[in-house]
C-alpha positions as CSV (number, residue, x, y, z in Angstrom):
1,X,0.9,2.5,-0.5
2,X,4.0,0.9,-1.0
3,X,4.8,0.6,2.4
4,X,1.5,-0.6,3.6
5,X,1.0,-3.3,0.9
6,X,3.4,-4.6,-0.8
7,X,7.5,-4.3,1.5
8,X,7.3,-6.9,4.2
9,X,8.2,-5.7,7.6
10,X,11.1,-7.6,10.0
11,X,8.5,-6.6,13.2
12,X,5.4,-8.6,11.2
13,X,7.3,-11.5,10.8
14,X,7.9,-10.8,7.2
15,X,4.9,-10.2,6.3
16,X,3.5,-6.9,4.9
17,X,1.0,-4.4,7.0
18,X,-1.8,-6.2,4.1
19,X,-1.4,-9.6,5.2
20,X,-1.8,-8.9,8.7
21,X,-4.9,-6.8,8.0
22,X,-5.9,-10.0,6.2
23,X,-5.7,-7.9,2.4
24,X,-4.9,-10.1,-0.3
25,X,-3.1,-8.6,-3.4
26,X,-2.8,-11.3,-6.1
27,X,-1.7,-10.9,-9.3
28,X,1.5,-10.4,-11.6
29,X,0.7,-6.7,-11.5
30,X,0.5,-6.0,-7.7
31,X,0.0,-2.3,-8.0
32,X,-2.6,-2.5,-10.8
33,X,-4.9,-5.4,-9.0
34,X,-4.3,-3.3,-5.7
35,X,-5.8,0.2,-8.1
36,X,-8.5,-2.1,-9.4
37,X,-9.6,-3.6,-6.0
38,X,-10.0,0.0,-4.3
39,X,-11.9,1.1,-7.1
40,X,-14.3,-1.9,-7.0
41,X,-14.7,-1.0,-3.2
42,X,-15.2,2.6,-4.1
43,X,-18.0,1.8,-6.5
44,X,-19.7,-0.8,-4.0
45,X,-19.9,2.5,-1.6
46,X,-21.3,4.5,-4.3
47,X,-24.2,2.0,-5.1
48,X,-25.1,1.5,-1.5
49,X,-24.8,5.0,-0.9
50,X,-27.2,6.4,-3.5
51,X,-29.6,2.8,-2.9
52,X,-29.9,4.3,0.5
53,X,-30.3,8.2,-0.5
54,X,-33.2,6.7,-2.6
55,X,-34.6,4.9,0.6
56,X,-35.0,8.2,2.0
57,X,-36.2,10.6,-0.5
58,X,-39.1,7.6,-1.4
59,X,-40.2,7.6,2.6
């Protein structure tokens, strides 16, 4: 995770794998807000997921 998000890279221009993938990490806390962000992702799956599972047991 380290790698990917937060050590900039000479070949990206000094920016980090993240910032070319367009990922924004803001935040005193880096680590923490990138924890926090997956998680939000994570549940936003989870409601569409079981919104769709609903679909097709009501059809």
């Amino acid at each position: 995770m380290h790698h990917d998000y937060f050590r900039k890279h000479e070949g990206l221009a000094g920016k980090t794998p993240a910032e070319i993938a367009g990922i924004e990490i803001e935040g005193r806390n880096k680590w923490i807000n990138a924890i926090q962000n997956a998680s939000k992702l994570a549940r936003l799956k989870c409601k569409k997921h079981k919104k769709h599972v609903m679909q097709i047991i009501i059809k």
